[in-house]
C-alpha positions as CSV (number, residue, x, y, z in Angstrom):
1,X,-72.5,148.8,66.0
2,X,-76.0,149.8,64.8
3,X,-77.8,146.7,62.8
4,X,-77.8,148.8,59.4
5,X,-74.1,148.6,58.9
6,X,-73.7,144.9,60.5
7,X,-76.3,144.2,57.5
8,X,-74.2,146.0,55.3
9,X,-71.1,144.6,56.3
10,X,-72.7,140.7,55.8
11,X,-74.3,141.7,52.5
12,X,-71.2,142.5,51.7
13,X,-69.0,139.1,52.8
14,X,-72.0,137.1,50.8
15,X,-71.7,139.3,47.9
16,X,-68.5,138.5,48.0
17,X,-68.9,134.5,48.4
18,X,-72.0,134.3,46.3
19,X,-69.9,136.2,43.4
20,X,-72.6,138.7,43.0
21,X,-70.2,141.4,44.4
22,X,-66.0,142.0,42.6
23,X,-63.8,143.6,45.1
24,X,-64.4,147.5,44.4
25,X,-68.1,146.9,44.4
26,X,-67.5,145.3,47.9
27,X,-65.2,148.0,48.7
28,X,-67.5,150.9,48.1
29,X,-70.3,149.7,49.5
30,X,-68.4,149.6,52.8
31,X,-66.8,153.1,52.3
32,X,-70.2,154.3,51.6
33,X,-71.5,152.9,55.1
34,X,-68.3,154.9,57.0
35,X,-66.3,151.7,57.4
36,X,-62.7,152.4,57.3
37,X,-61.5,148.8,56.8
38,X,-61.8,145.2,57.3
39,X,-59.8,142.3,58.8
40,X,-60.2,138.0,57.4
41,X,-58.8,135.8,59.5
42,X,-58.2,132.3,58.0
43,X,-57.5,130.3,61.4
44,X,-60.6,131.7,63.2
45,X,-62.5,131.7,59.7
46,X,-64.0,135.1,61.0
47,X,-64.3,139.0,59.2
48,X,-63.8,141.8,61.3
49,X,-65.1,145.0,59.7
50,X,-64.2,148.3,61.9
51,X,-65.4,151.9,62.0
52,X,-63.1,154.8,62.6
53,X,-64.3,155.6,66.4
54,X,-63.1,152.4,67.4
55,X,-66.7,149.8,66.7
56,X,-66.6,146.8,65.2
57,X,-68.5,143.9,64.1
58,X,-66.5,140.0,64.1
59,X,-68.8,137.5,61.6
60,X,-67.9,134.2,61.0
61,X,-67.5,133.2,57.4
62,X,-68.3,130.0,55.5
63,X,-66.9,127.0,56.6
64,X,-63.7,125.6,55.0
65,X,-62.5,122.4,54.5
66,X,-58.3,123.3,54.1
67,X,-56.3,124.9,56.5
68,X,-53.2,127.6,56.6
69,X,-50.5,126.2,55.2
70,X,-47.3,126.7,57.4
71,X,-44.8,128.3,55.0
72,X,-45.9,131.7,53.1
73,X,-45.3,131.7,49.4
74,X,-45.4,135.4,49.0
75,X,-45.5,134.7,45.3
76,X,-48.5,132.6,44.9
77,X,-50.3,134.8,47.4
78,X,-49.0,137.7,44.3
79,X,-50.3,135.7,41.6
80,X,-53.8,134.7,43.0
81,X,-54.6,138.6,44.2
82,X,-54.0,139.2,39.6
83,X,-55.9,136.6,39.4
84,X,-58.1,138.2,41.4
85,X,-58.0,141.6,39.8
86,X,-58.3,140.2,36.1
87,X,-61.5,138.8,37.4
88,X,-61.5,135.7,34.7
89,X,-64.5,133.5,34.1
90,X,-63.0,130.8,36.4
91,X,-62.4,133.1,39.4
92,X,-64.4,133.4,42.7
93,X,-63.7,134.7,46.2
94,X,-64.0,130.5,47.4
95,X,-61.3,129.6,45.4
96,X,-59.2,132.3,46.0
97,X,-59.8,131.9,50.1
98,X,-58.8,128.2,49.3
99,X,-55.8,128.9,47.0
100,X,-54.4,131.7,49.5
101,X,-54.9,129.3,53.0
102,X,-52.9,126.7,50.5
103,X,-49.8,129.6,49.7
104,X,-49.6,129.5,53.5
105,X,-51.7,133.1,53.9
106,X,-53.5,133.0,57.5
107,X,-55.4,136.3,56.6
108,X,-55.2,139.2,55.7
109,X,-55.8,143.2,56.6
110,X,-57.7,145.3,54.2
111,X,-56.8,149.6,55.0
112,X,-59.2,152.3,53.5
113,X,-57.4,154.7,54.4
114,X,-54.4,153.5,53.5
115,X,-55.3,151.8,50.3
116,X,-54.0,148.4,50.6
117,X,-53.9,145.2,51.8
118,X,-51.2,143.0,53.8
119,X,-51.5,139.4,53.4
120,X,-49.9,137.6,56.6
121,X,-48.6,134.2,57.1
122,X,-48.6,132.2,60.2
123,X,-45.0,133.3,60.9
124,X,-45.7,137.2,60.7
125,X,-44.3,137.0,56.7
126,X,-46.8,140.0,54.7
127,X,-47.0,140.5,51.2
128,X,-48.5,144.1,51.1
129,X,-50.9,145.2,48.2
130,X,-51.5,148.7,46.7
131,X,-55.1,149.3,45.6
132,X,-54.8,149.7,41.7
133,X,-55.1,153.6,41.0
């Protein structure tokens, strides 16, 4: 992968830590750069962002002091993604990596292209998210 997008793609992820970027800002930005999707995987504490021919670039994300939870509470991991969406003042993308790792959610699958997300637990349980139209 050429070293603009692997910038893009970690401007991105700190935007997204640092609170200076909310989900469709992240979202488009990545579009924009041809990106058709991205992969976070709790365990490995690792982003994969991929490129429709097939390219993609693995970074590792901040450290984290909790782990995966073994049972998947499809509900909680509901309720933190509108927490997420309503983007209130005590919101941010640590908290809800923390909150979601705690609801038993070992990472999740982001699709372009297909306009959602599936949320996985360590047991192959998903909770599948539309993006809102």
């Amino acid at each position: 992968m050429d070293a603009e997008r692997i910038s893009i793609a970690k401007a991105c992820q700190d935007g997204a830590h640092d609170n200076s970027l909310c989900f469709p800002e992240f979202v488009g930005k990545l579009i924009a750069a041809g990106f058709e999707g991205y992969m976070v995987d709790y365990r490995r504490n690792t982003q994969t962002f991929y490129l429709p021919d097939g390219d993609s670039v693995v970074l590792n994300m901040q450290p984290s002091g909790c782990s995966v939870a073994a049972a998947f509470d499809a509900a909680e991991v509901e309720r933190l993604v509108r927490w997420a969406q309503a983007n209130p003042a005590d919101y941010s993308y640590v908290a809800f990596c923390e909150q979601a790792k705690a609801a038993g959610c070992a990472g999740y699958l982001v699709s372009f292209l297909g306009r959602r997300v599936v949320y996985f637990g360590r047991t192959a349980e998903t909770h599948v998210e539309h993006f809102p139209k």
